[in-house]
C-alpha positions as CSV (number, residue, x, y, z in Angstrom):
1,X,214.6,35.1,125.3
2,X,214.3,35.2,128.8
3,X,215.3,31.7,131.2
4,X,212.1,30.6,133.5
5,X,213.2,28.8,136.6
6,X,210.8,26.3,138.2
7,X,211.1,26.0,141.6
8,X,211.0,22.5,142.7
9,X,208.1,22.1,145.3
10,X,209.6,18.7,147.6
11,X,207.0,19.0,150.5
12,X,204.7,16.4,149.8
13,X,202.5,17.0,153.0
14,X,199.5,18.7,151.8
15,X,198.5,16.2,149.4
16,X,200.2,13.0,150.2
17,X,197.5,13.1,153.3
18,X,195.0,10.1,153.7
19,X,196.0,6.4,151.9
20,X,199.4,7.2,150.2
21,X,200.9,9.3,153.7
22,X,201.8,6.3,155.8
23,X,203.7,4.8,152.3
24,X,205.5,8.1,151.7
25,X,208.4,7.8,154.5
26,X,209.0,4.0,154.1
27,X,209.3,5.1,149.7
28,X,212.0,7.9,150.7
29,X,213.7,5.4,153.0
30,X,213.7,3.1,150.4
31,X,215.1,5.7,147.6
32,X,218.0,6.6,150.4
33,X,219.0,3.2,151.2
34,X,219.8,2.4,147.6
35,X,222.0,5.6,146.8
36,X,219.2,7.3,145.1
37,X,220.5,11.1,144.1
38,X,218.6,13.6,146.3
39,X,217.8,15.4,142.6
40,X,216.1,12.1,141.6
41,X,214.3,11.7,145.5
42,X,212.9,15.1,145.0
43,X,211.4,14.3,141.2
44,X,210.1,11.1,142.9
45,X,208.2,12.7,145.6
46,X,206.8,15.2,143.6
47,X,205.7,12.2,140.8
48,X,203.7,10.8,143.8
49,X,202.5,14.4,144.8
50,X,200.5,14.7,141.4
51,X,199.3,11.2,141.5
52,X,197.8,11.8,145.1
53,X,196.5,15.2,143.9
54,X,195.0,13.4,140.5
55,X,193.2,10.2,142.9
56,X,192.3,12.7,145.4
57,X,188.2,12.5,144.8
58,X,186.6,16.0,144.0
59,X,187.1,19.0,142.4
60,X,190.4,19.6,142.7
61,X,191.4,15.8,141.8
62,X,190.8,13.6,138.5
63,X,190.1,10.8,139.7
64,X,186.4,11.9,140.5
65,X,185.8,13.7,137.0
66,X,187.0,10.0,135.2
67,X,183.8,7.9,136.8
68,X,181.0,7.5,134.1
């Protein structure tokens, strides 16, 4: 069985653009100032990379594909 290795993608800046980008520095600020693990900074970023990319109206996000 062969081992698959995920590279862990930590630059936010293509999709934390337009409301969540001015929130993103003062959330890693916040992480660091409380001892946060860098491992566990990095999973948190990329948590709010897919939920930017999911509300991110159109056809590459969800949120557009949930209205009825």
């Amino acid at each position: 069985m062969d081992i698959v290795r995920r590279t862990r993608r930590t630059d936010i800046g293509g999709f934390a653009d337009g409301r969540i980008e001015p929130h993103v520095d003062a959330f890693k600020q916040y992480l660091s100032q409380r001892r946060y693990a860098a491992k566990t900074v990095a999973t948190y970023l990329l948590c709010i990379t897919h939920f930017a990319q999911w509300a991110t109206p159109g056809p590459v996000g969800g949120a557009k594909s949930m209205r009825r």
